[in-house]
N, C-alpha and C positions, 0 to 999 in steps of 0.2 A: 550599507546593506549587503549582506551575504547573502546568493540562494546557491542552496544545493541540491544538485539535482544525484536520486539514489537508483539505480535501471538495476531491476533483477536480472541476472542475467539466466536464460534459460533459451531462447531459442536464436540469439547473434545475429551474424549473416542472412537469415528468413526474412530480414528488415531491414534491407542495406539502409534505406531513404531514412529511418528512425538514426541509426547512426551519423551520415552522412548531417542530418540535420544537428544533431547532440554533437559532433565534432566541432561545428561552425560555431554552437554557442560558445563552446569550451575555449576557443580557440580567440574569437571574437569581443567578448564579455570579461572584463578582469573580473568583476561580482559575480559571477558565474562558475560555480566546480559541477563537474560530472563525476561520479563515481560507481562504477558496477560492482554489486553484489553477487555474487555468482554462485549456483549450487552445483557446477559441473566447470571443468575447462573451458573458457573463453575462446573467440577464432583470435585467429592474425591480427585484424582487425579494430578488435575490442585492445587486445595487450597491447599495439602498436602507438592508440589514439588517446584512452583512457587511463586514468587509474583505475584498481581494480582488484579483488582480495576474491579467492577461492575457498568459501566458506565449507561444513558440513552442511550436507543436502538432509538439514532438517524444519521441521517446520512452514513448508511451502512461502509464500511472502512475507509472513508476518514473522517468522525465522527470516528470512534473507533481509529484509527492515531491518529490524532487530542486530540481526548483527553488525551489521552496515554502523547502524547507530552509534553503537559498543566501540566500535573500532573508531570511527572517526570522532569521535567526543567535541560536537559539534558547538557553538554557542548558543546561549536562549535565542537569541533574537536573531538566528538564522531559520531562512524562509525556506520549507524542503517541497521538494517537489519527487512525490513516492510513484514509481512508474513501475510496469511489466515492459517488460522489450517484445512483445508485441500488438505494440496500436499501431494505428496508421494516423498519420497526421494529416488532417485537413490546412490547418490554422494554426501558425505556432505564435499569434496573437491570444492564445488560451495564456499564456504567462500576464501580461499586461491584464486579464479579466480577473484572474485568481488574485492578482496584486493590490486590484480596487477590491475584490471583496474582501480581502485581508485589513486594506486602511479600515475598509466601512464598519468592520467591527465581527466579520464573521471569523471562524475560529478553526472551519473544516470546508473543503470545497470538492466535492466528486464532480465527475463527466457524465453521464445520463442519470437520472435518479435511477437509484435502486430501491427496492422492496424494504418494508418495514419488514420487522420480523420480531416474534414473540421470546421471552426469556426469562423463564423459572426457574431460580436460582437451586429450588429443592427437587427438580424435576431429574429425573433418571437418564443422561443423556452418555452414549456408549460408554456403559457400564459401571459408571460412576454417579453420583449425586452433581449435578451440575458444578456448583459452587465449589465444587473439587478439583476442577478444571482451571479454574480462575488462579492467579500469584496470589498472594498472601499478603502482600500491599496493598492490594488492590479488591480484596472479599469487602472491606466495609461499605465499597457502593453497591453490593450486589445484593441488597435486601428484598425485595420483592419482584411478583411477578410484573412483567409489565411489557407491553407494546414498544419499542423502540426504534428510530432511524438507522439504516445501513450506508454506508458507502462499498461501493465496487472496490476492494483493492486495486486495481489494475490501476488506478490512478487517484490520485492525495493529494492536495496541494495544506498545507499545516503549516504550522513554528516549532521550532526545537522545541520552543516553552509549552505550548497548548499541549504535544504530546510529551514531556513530562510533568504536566498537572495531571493525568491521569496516567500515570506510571508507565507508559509505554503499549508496546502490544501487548495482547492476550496468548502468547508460544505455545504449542501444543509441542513439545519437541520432541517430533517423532520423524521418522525415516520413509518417503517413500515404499512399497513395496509391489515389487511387477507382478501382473495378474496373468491368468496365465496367456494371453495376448502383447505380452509384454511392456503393456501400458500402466504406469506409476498411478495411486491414488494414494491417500491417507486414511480409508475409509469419511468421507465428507469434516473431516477436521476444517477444510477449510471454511465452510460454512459457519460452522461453531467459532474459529475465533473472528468470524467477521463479526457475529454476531454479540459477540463479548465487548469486541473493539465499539460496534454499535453505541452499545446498552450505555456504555461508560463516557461514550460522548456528549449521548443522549443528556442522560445525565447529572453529567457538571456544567454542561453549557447549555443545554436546553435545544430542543429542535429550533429554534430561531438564528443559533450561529452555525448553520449547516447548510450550505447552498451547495448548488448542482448547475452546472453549463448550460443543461437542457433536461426537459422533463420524458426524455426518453432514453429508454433502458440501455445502456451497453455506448450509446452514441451520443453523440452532439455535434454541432458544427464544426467541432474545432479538433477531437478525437474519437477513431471507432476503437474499441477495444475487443479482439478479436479473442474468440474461445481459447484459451490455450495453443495460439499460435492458427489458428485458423477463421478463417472468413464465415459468418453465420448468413 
């Protein structure tokens, strides 16, 4: 058994203890690889301890996934474990949880439940016909309207395999753009392909192979996932 573990990289050093913990697995674990994705240069730190590739800062997570992916050409039956670098960690008995829900037959595992969310394949969403948004592999699941399950990107525990039965992420691949406070957004891309990624989980696997840590938003016992590098 392989896991790999994939850390966007986007805020480093803000979370020495997330490192300091992902070194020790790295280090500790032969089954065990770390590997930072990164939209910007890494600290000292990160290049010292990890592997680690400096991607184009496009596509928020599901571009930094994605690429990640591409690059390392991982095996089916490698167990990923999709993180933002900044949670803070309670419990890094979250691995052993996500493991049995893995054997038990589930397919997708998040940290707090997140929000269902609605998606109309014909529906007009930033200035496009939705369904135009979508890859081209991946339009024949996107038939109707329909309520569907989310996960948080900020944390994924999956199989190489599960995420290529449904073709991967959903890539909006576009570029950051600073506002005039000089804070990056996508105009809400990232919502959109959570919601794609959702829909498509939804599904092929059904809301029954989708479990969650805890039934509360953003946290669990074992990860808080903090806003963009910040405590809520």
């Amino acid at each position: 058994m392989k896991i790999q573990f994939i850390i966007v990289g986007w805020h480093f050093d803000n979370f020495p203890e997330l490192i300091e913990g992902l070194k020790q697995l790295n280090e500790s674990n032969d089954m065990i690889d770390v590997f930072w994705t990164c939209h910007k240069e890494p600290s000292e730190s990160v290049k010292n301890n990890f592997a680690y590739k400096v991607f184009p800062n496009e596509g928020l997570e599901d571009g930094a996934y994605q690429q990640a992916l591409d690059y390392l050409n991982l095996a089916d039956d490698t167990i990923l474990f999709l993180m933002h670098d900044d949670l803070v960690i309670k419990d890094w008995n979250f691995i052993n949880l996500c493991l049995q829900y893995l054997e038990q037959g589930i397919a997708f595992v998040g940290n707090g439940m997140n929000y269902a969310a609605v998606f109309d394949p014909q529906e007009v969403v930033r200035g496009k016909v939705a369904i135009e948004w979508v890859k081209p592999e991946s339009k024949y699941l996107f038939k109707s309207k329909d309520q569907v399950l989310t996960l948080r990107e900020s944390f994924m525990c999956t199989t190489r395999k599960y995420l290529k039965q449904i073709h991967d992420f959903e890539v909006i691949w576009e570029e950051p753009i600073p506002d005039e406070n000089g804070k990056f957004h996508i105009g809400g891309i990232g919502n959109l392909q959570q919601t794609m990624l959702g829909y498509k989980i939804t599904k092929v696997f059904g809301p029954s192979k989708i479990a969650y840590l805890s039934n509360t938003y953003q946290d669990s016992n074992f990860l808080y996932e903090c806003a963009r590098g910040k405590m809520d």
